[in-house]
C-alpha positions as CSV (number, residue, x, y, z in Angstrom):
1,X,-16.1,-4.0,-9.3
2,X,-12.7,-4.1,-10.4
3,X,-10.2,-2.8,-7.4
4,X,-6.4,-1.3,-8.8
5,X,-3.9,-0.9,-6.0
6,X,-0.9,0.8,-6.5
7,X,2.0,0.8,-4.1
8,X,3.5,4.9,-3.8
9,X,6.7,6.5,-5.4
10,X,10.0,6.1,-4.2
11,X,11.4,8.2,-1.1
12,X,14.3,9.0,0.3
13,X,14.4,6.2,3.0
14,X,13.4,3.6,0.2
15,X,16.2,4.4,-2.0
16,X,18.6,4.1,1.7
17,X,16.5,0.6,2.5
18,X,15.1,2.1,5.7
19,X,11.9,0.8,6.7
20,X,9.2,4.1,7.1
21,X,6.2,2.7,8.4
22,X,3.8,5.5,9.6
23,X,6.6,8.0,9.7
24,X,5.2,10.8,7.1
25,X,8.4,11.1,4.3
26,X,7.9,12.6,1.1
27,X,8.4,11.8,-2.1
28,X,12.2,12.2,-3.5
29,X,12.7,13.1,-7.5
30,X,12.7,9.3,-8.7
31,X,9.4,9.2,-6.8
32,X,7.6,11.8,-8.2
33,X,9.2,10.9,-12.0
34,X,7.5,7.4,-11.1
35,X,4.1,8.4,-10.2
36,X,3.9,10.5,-13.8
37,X,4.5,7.1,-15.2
38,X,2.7,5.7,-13.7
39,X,-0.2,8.5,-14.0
40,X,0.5,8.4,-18.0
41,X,0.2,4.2,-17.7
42,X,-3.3,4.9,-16.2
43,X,-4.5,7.7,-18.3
44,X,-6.7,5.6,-20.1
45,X,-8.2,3.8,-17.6
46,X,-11.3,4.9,-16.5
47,X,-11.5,4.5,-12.8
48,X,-14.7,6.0,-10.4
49,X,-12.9,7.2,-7.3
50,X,-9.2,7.4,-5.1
51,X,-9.2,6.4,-1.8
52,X,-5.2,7.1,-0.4
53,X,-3.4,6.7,2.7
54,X,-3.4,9.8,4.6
55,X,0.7,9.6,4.4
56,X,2.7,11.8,2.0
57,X,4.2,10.1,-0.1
58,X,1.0,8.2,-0.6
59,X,-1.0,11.4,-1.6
60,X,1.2,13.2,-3.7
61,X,1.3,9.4,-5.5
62,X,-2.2,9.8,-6.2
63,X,-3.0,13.7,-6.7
64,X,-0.1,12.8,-9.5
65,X,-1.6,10.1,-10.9
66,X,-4.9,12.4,-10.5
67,X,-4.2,15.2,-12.8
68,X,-5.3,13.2,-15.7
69,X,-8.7,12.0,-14.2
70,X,-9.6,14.8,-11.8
71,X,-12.0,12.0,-9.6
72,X,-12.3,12.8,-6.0
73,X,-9.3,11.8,-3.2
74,X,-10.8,10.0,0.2
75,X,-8.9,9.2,3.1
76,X,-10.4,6.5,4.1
77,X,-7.2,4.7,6.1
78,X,-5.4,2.8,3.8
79,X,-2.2,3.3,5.8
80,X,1.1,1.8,6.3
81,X,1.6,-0.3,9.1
82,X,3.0,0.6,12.5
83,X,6.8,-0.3,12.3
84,X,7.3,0.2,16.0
85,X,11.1,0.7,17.0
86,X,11.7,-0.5,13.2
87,X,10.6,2.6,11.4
88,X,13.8,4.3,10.4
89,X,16.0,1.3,10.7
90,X,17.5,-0.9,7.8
91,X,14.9,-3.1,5.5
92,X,17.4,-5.6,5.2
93,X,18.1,-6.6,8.7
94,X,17.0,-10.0,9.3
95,X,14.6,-9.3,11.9
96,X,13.1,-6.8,9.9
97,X,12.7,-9.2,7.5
98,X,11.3,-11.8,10.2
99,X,8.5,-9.5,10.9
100,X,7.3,-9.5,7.3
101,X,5.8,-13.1,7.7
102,X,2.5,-14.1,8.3
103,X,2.9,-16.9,9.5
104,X,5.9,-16.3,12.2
105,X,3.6,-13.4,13.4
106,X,6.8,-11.8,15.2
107,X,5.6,-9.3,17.9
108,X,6.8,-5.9,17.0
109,X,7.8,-3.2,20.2
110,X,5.9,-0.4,19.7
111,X,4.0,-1.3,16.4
112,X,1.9,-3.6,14.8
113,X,2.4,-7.6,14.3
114,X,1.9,-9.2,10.9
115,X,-1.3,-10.4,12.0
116,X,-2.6,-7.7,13.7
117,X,-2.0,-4.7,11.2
118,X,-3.8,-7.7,8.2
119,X,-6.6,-8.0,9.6
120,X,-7.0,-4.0,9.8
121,X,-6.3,-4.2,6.3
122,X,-9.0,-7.1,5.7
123,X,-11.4,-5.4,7.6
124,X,-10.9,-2.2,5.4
125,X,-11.2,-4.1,2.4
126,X,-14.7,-5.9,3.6
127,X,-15.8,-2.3,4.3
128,X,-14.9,-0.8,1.0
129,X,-16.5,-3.5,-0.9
130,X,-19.5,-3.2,1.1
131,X,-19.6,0.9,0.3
132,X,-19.1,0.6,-3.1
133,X,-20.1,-2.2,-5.0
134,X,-22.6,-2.5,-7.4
135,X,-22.4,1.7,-6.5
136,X,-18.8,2.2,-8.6
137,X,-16.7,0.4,-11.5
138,X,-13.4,0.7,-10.5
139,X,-11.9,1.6,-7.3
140,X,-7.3,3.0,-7.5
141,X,-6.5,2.8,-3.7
142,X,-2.7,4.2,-3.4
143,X,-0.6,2.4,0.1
144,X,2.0,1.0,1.1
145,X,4.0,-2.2,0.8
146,X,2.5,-3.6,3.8
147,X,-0.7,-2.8,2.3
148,X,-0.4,-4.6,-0.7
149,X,0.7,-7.3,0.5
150,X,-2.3,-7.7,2.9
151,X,-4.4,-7.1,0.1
152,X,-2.9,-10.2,-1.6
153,X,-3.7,-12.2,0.9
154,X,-7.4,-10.8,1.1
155,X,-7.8,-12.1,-2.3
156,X,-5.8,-15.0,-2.7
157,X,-5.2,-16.6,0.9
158,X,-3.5,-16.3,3.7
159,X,-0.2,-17.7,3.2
160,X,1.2,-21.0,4.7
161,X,4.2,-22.4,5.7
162,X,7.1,-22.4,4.5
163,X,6.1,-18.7,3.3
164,X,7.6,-16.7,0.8
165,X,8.1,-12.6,1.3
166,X,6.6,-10.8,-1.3
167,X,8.4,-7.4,-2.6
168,X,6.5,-4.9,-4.2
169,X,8.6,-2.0,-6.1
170,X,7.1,1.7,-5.9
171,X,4.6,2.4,-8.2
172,X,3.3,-1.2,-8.6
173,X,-0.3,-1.7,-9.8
174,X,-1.9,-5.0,-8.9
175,X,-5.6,-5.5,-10.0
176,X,-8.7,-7.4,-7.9
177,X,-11.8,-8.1,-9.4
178,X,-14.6,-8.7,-6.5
């Protein structure tokens, strides 16, 4: 089963470098330009079945990238991760950045550790594989950065230290085979 996850268009508090988390923003014009794209990057590929975050900016992403493929949408969780008292605030602060590591694993007031909101993820993935291989082809999930990054881990390894942040632009596609 091939598995294609793609990271949502741009919104407002991406293009002002404020971390969203779970807070439920929209898509801003750039945004929606990039999921049609994107959705004319993907018309050719033939995939069984969407499975979103239940976040806005997520789901307009995917009933965008939809409208050439007209499969069914399932939220099934694959959400953002709890920012805490860092939703809202600067992306570029250092300890925003701090608490994008895996291996620092730097508590976060009122939200969800590294660690913590991965192995959600993980366990997500494990159960999606479960429900749908051998049963589907190919799987589009449509997140978050947070997500994606998780999901490279799930499939390539935890990282190590010294660590390296990975940055994933808006309306990235990266592909798993499982």
């Amino acid at each position: 089963m091939k598995i294609l996850i793609v990271r949502h268009g741009k919104t407002v508090w991406n293009a002002e470098k404020r971390a969203a988390g779970l807070v439920d923003i929209e898509l801003n014009e750039k945004g929606i330009e990039q999921a049609k794209e994107l959705k004319d990057k993907l018309k050719n590929v033939d995939f069984d079945l969407i499975i979103t975050s239940p976040l806005k900016r997520a789901i307009k992403t995917a009933n965008i990238i939809n409208e050439n493929h007209h499969k069914e949408i399932i939220d099934e969780g694959a959400t953002e991760r709890n920012l805490g008292i860092y939703e809202g605030q600067p992306n570029e602060n250092t300890i925003f950045n701090e608490i994008r590591y895996y291996t620092k694993n730097v508590s976060v007031e009122g939200g969800e550790d590294c660690k913590t909101y991965t192995k959600k993820v993980f366990d997500f993935l494990d159960k999606i594989i479960e429900t749908y291989k051998g049963k589907i082809d190919t799987l589009l999930i449509v997140s978050h950065g947070f997500f994606l990054r998780s999901a490279n881990w799930y499939f390539n390894g935890l990282p190590t230290e010294p660590e390296t942040v990975m940055r994933f632009k808006n309306c990235q596609v990266d592909e798993y085979e499982v």
